[in-house]
N, C-alpha and C positions, 0 to 999 in steps of 0.2 A: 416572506420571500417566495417567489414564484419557482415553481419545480421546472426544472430541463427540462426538453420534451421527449417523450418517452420514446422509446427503444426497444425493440424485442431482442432478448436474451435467451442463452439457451437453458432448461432447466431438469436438473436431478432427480428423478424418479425414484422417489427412493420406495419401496414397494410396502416397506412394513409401516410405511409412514402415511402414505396419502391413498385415497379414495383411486379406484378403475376409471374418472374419466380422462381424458386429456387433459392437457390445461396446459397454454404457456405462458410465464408470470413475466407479467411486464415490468419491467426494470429500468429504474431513469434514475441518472443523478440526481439527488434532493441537496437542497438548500435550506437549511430550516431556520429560520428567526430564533433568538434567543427568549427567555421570558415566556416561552410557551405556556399553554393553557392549562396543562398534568397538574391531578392538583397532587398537591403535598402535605401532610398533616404539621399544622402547626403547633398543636400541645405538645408538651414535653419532647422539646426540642433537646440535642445536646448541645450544646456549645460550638458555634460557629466558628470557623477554620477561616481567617480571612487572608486571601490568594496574595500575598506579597510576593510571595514567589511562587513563577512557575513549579520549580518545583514540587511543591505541596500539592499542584494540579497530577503533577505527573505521579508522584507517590498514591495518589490515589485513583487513577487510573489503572496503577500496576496491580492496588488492591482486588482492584474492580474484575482486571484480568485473571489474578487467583481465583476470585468466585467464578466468573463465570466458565473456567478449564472445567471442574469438573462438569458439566452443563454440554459442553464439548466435547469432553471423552464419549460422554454417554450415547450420543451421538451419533460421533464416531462409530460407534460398538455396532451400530446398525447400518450402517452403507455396507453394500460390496460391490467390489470391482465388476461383478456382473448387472449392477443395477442399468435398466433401461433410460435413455435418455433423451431428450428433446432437444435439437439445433435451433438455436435463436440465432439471431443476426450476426454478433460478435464472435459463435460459436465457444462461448466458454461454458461454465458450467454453474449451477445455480443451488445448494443446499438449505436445507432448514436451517444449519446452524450458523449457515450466511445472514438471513432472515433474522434468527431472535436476535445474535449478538448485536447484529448494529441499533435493531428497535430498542435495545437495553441500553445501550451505552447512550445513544438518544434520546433516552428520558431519564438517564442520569445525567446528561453534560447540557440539557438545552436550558437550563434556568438560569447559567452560569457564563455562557461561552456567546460571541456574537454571533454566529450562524452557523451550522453543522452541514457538509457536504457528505454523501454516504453514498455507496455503490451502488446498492440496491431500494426500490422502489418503495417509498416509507408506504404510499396508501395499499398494498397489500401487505401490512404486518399489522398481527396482534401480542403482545404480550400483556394485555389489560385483563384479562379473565379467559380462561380456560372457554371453548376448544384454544389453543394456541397457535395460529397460524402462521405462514409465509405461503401468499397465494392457498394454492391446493392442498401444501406439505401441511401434516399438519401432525403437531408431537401428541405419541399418544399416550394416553391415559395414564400409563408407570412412569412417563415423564413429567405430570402433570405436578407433583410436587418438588421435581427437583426446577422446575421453570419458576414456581413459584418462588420457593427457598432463594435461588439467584435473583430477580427481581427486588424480593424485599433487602438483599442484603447490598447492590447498588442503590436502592432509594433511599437507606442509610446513610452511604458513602456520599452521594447528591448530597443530602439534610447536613453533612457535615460542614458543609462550602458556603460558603458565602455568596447568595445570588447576586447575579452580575459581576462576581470580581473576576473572571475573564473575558468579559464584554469587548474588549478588543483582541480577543483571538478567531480565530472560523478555525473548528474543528475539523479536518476531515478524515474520513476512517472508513479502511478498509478492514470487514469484519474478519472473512478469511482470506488471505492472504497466498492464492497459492490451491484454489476450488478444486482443480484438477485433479491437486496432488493428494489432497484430501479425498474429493472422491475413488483414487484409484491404489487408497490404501498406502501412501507415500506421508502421514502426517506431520511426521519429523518436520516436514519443509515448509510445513501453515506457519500464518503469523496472523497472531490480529496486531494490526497499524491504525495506530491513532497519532494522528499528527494536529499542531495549533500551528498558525500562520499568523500573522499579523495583517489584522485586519484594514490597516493605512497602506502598507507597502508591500503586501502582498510573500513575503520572505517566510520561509520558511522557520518557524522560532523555538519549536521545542517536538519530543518526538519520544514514542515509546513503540520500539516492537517487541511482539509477545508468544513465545512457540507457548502452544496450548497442550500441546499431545507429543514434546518430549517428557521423559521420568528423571528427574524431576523439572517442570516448565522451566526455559530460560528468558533470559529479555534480556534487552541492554535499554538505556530512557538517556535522554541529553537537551539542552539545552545551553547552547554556547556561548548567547549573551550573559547567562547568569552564571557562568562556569561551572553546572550541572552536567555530570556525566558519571553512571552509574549502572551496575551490571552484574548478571550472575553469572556471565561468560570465562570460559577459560581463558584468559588475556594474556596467561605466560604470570601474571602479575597477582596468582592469589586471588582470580573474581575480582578484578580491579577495582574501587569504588572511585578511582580518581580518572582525567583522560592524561592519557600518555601523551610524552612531549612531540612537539611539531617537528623530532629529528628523521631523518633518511638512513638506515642501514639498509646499504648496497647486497642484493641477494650475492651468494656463493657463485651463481651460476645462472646465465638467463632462464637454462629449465628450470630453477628453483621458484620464477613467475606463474601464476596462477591466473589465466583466464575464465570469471565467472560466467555461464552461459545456461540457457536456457536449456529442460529435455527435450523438449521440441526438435524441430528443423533448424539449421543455422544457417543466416542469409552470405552469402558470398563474402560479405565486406567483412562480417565474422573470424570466417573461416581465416581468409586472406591477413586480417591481422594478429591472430595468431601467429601466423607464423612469421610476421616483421619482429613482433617482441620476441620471437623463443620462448612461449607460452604454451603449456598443456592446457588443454578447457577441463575445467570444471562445471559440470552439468549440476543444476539444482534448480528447485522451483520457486517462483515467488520473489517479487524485489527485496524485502521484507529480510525474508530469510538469507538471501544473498551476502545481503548488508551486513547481518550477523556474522556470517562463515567469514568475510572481509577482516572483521574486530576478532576472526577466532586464529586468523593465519592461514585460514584453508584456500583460503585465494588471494590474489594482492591488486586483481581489477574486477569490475564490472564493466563492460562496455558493449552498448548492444544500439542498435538502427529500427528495433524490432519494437513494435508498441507496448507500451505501459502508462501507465493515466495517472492523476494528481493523487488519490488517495493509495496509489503502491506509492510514490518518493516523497512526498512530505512528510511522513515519521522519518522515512529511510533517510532522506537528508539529513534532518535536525538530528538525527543520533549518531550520524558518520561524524558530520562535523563535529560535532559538542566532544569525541572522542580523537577527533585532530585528524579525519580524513575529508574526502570533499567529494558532493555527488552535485554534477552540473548538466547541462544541455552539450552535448556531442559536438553539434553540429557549430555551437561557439564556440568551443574549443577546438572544431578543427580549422576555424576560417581565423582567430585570432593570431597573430603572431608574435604576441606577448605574451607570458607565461601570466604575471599578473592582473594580465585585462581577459583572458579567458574565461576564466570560471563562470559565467555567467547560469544564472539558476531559473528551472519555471516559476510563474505565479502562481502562486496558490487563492485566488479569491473567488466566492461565489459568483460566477456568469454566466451567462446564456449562450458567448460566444467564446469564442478558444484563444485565450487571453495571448497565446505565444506562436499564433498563426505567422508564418512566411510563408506568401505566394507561390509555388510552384516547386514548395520544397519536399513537403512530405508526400508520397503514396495513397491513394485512396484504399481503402482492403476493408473488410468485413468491422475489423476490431476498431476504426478510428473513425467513418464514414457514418453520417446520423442517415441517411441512405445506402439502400445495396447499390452499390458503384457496379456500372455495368462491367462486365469483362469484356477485353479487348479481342478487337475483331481477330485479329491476327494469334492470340495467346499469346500475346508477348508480353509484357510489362504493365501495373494496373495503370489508370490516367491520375494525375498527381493535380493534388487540390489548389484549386484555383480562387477559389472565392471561400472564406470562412465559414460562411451557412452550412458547407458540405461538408465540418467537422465537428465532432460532437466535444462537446463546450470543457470535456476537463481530460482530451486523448494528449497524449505527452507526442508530437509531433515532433519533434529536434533532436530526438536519440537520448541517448541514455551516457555520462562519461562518469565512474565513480572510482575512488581510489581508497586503499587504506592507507592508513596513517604510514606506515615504513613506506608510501612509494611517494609519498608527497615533496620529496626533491628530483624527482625522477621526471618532472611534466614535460622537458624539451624531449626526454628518449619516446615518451607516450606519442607528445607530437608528433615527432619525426614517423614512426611506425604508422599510425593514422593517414597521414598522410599518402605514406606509401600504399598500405591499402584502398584508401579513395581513390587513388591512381588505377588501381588495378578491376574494384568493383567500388564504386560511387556507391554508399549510403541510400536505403530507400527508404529510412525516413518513416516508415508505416506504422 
């Protein structure tokens, strides 16, 4: 499958990591074909795991995530908030352990799965033999066995699976979940996101997010066709291992609503609906993590205008839902007027072009744009995409609308408030 066309992103300096020249690491969505060429030892094999259920995908994915935390922490342990940085186009941010994790989990899921979509740029990564690189970064030397030790213990977990018995899912996966927060010593809020889609219909099908650097890591994993929903979150319920019923208990009091929201800047439409619900914001980083806080109680929305791309909501979906909440496009739920013809969700498939493009809806800006979109003459407003080519092939253009489970009787109060805010600041969509 043919790689997106690359993009310059911004990247992480991390100083104990990589060599004094510049370097800025090119970074494109990948699309990988299944069956890849890695080889894998075939003697003394153990016994083959065959994928009847997702499930058993996703259980070993979460393994996969144990191994590879510590790999992460370790990491971790070397960035600081003072490290030097590079602006890429998107302006985000880029680390080493963006780089191994997804080259790992890609050569543990590619023999198995129909094609792997990943944030970052597969042809700068090595995890085949020591130097160990992403682009420039490059782990050193006291890292060299523990890259190893993770490595061997996902080609394990791979040998476990049965090749091809997810041939009809596309992985896609965001390593870190959340770079920013990571770089700037915030890790609590990382997630790695591994989401499977369905390779006919494009649906989002099963979904694991994973904090790596709380004590001790948590995750929640779901899968809602299969009635898979599973978790070491505080649910109220004991770590739930079950999803909670599709019921509505009405809060005490509108302040008792939770609006999940970016640390960032807040766009108008934001702010403004806020305050139609009687919503405090809750600031955190990462869809990923979001989702989580959603299933912990600490918030009771997500809803944002603001860009986020296919590999932050494709786990975050498959596990809101599988646990009985719902994460959909914004922008169809603010224009339907049916409660049950709303929900409408992105695709998730391997493309070139941006599967959920509408003419003249989203914002052109740095993070969605496969070019730097001029600014406007005036400073006013960016120019809003007119033709598909001007967006890059997996940017979540339709907004963002997510619920927890307690607020899923609630969708005409959401409407009504949404709407009111459109009124006041329209949606930019970016």
């Amino acid at each position: 499958m043919r790689a997106a066309r690359t993009t310059l992103r911004p990247l992480l300096l991390l100083s104990s990591l990589v060599s004094t020249s510049a370097f800025a690491l090119r970074s494109r969505p990948v699309a990988t074909a299944a069956f890849s060429s890695a080889s894998r030892p075939n003697s003394r094999r153990p016994a083959l795991v065959a994928m009847s259920t997702t499930g058993e995908l996703l259980e070993t994915c979460n393994e996969a995530c144990d191994a590879l935390s510590e790999m992460v922490v370790a990491i971790y342990a070397l960035v600081s908030d003072k490290s030097g940085t590079t602006t890429k186009q998107d302006k985000s941010v880029f680390t080493l352990a963006d780089g191994l994790v997804q080259a790992l989990l890609k050569r543990m899921l590619a023999p198995h799965v129909g094609a792997i979509v990943g944030e970052e740029d597969e042809s700068e990564l090595n995890v085949d033999a020591p130097p160990f690189r992403a682009g420039e970064l490059v782990a050193p030397e006291d890292l060299t066995r523990l890259v190893e030790g993770t490595r061997d213990k996902l080609d394990a977990l791979s040998r476990r699976l049965e090749p091809g018995g997810a041939s009809h899912l596309v992985a896609f996966i965001d390593p870190i979940d959340g770079t920013r927060e990571f770089a700037t010593k915030k890790g609590e809020q990382c997630t790695i996101c591994i989401g499977f889609a369905r390779g006919d219909t494009g649906e989002a099908h099963a979904g694991l997010v994973y904090r790596p650097l709380t004590a001790p890591p948590t995750f929640a994993l779901g899968c809602a066709a299969e009635g898979v929903a599973r978790s070491s979150l505080d649910l109220g319920l004991g770590g739930a291992t079950a999803a909670p019923p599709r019921t509505h208990t009405p809060p005490s009091a509108a302040s008792a609503r939770g609006l999940m929201c970016s640390n960032g800047n807040l766009s108008p439409f934001t702010q403004a609906l806020a305050v139609e619900l009687g919503s405090g914001l809750v600031r955190a980083g990462g869809a990923g993590n979001k989702v989580l806080l959603l299933l912990e109680g600490k918030g009771q929305s997500y809803i944002q205008d603001r860009g986020v791309s296919r590999w932050d909501t494709c786990a975050a979906q498959a596990v809101l839902e599988a646990h009985g909440g719902c994460l959909a496009k914004l922008a169809a739920f603010a224009a339907s007027p049916e409660a049950e013809s709303s929900l409408a969700t992105y695709r998730y498939v391997p493309s070139e072009t941006n599967a959920d493009f509408e003419p003249g809806l989203a914002s052109l800006t740095a993070y969605n744009a496969k070019e730097p979109p001029e600014a406007a003459a005036d400073g006013g407003a960016p120019p809003r995409a007119t033709a598909v080519e001007q967006l890059k092939p997996y940017a979540n253009t339709c907004g963002l609308f997510a619920l927890a489970p307690s607020e899923m009787g609630d969708l005409a109060e959401y409407r009504r408030a949404i709407a009111a805010a459109t009124a006041q600041h329209p949606p930019a969509y970016d």
